[in-house]
MIDOSE-1310 file (N, C-alpha, C; in nm, 2 decimals, decimal comma, always signed):
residues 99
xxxx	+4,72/+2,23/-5,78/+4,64/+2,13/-5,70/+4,74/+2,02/-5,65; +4,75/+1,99/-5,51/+4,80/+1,97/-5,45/+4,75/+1,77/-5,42; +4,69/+1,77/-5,44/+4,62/+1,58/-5,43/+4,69/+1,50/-5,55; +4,71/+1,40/-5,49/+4,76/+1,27/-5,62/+4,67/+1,16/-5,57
xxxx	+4,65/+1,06/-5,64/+4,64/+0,95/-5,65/+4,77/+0,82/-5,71; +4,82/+0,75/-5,60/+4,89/+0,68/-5,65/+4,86/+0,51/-5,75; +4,90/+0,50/-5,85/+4,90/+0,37/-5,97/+4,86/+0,27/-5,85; +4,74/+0,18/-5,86/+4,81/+0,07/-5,83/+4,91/-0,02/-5,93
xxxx	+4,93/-0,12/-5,82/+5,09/-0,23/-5,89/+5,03/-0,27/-5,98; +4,90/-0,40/-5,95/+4,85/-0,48/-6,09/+4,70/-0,39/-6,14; +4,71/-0,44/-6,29/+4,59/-0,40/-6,31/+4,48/-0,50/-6,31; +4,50/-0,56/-6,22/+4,35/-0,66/-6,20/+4,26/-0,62/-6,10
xxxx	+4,10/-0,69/-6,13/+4,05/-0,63/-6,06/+4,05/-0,66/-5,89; +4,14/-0,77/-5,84/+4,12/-0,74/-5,72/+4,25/-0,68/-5,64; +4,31/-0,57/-5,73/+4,34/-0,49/-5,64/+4,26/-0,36/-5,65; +4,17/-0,34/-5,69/+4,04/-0,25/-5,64/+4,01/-0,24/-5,46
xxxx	+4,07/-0,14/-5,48/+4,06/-0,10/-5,32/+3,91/+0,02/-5,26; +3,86/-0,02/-5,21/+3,73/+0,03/-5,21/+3,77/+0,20/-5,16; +3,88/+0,25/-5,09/+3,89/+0,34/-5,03/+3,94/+0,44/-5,16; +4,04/+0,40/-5,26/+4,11/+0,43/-5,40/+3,97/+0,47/-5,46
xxxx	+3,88/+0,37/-5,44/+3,75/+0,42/-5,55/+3,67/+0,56/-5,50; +3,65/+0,51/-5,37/+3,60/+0,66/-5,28/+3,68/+0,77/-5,29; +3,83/+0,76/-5,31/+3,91/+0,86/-5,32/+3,90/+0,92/-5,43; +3,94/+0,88/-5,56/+3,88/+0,95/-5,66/+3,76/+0,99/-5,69
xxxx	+3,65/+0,92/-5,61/+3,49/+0,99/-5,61/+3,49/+1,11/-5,57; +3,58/+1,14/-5,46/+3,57/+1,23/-5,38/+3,68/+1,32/-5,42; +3,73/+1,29/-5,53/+3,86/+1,45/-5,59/+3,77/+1,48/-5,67; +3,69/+1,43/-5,77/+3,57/+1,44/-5,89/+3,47/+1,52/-5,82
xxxx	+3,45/+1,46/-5,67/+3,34/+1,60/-5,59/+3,38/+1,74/-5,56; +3,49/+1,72/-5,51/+3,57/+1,82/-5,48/+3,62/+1,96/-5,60; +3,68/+1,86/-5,70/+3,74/+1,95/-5,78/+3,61/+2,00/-5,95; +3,50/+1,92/-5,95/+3,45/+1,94/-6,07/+3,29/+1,98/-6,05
xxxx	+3,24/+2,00/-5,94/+3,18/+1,93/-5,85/+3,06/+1,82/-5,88; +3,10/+1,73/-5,87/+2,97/+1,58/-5,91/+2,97/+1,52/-5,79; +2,90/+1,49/-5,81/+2,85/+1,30/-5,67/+2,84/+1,20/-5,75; +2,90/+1,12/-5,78/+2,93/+1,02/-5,86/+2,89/+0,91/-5,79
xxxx	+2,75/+0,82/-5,82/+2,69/+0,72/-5,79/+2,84/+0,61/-5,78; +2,75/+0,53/-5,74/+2,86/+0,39/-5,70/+2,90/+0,29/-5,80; +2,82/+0,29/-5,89/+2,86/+0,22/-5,96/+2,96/+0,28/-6,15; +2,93/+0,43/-6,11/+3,04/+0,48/-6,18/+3,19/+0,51/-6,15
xxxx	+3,16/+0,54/-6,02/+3,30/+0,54/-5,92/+3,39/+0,42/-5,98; +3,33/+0,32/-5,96/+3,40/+0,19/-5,94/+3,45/+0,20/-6,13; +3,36/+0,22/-6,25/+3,37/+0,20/-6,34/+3,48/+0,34/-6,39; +3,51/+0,46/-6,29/+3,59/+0,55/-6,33/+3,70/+0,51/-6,27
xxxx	+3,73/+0,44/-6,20/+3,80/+0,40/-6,10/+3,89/+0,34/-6,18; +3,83/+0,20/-6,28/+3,89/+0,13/-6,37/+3,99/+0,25/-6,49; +3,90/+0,30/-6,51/+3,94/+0,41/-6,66/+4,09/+0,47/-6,57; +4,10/+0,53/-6,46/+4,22/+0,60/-6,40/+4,33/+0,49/-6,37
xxxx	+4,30/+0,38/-6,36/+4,37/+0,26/-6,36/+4,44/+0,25/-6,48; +4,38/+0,22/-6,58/+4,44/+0,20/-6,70/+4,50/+0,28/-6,77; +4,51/+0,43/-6,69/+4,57/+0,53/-6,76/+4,71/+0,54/-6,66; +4,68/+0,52/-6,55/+4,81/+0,52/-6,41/+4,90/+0,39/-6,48
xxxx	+4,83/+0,27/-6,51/+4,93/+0,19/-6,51/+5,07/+0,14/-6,61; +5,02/+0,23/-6,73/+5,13/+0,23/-6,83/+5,23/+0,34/-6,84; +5,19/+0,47/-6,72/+5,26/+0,56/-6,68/+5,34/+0,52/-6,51; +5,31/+0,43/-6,49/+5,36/+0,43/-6,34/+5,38/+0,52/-6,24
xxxx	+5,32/+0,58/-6,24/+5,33/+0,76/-6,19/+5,19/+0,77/-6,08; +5,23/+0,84/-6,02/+5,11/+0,90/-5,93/+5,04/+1,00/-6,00; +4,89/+0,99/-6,03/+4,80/+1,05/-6,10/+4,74/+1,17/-6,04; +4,77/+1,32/-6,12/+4,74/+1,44/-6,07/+4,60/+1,45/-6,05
xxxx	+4,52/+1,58/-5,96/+4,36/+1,64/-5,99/+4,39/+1,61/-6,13; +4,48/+1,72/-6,18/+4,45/+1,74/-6,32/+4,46/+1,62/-6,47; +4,51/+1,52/-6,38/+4,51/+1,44/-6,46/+4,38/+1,33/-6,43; +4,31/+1,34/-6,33/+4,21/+1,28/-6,30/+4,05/+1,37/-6,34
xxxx	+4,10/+1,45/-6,33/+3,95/+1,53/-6,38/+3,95/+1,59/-6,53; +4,06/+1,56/-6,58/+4,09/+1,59/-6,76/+4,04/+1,46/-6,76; +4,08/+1,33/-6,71/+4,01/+1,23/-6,77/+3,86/+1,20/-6,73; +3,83/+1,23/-6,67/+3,69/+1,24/-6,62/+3,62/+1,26/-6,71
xxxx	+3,70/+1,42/-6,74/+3,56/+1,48/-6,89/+3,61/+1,45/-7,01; +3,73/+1,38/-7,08/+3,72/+1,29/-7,14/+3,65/+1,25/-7,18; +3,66/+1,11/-7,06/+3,52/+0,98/-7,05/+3,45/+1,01/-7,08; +3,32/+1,12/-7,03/+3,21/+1,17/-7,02/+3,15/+1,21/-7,09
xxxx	+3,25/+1,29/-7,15/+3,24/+1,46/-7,24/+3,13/+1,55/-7,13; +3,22/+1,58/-7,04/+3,16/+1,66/-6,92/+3,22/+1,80/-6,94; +3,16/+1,89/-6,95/+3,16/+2,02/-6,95/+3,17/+2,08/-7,12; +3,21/+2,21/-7,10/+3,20/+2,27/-7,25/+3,32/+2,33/-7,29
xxxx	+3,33/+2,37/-7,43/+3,42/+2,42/-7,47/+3,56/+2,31/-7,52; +3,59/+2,30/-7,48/+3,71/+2,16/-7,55/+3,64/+2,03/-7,53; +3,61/+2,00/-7,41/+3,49/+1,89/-7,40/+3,37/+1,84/-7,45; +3,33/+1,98/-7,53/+3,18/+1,93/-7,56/+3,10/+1,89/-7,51
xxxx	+3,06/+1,92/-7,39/+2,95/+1,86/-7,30/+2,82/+1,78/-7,40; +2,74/+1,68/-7,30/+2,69/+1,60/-7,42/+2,52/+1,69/-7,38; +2,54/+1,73/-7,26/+2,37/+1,80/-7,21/+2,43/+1,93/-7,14; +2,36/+2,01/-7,16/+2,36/+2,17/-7,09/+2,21/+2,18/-7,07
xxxx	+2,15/+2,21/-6,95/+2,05/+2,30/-6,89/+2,04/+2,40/-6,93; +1,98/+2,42/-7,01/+1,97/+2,61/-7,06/+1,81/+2,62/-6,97; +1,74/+2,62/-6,97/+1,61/+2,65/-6,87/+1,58/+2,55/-6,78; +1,45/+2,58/-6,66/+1,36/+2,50/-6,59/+1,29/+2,57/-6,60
xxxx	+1,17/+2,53/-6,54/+1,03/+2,61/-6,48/+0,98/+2,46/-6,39; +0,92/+2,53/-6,27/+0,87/+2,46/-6,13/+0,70/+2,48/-6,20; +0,62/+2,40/-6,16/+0,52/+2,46/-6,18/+0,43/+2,33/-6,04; +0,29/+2,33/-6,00/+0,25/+2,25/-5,96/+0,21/+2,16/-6,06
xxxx	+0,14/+2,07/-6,03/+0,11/+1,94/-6,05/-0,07/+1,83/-5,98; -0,18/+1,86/-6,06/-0,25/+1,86/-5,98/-0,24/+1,66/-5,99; -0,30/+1,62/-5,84/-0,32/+1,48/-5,89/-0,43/+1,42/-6,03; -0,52/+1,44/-6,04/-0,58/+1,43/-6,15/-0,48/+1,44/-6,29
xxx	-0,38/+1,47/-6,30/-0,31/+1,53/-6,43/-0,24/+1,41/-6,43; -0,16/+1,34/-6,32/-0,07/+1,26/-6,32/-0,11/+1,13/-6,37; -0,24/+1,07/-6,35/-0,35/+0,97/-6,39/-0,34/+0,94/-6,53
């Protein structure tokens, strides 16, 4: 996998760069596939920070989507996912029922 993400310099929060946070939203969509609301972005955004910045290194997919499911416990098998969908059923819904 071919994408990095580079460290920022400081770890404070106002070098949060809104584009950095969309960018890793968008390797998380890409590579795992999620839509990561906005206000986790920003909060994963932090977690990749703190892991970039003691390494000073430009942060791999693979090092951003291992941490992902980390954080999360997203997916199965070494992760342990915390929820799995094993069924649905669709059914209607009359209005009376919803009352």
């Amino acid at each position: 996998m071919m994408a990095s993400v580079r460290p920022p310099r400081r770890s404070s929060a106002s070098t949060r760069s809104p584009a950095k946070v969309v960018g890793i939203a968008y390797l998380v969509k890409q590579y795992l596939p999620l839509h990561l609301p906005g206000k986790i972005q920003t909060a994963f955004y932090q977690v990749v920070q703190a892991l970039a910045d003691p390494e000073a290194r430009e942060m791999t997919v693979d090092d951003i989507t291992t941490a992902f499911r980390s954080t999360y416990h997203f997916g199965s098998g070494t992760y342990g996912g915390r929820l799995i969908l094993r069924s649905f059923k669709l059914s209607s819904v009359l209005d009376s029922e919803l009352a």
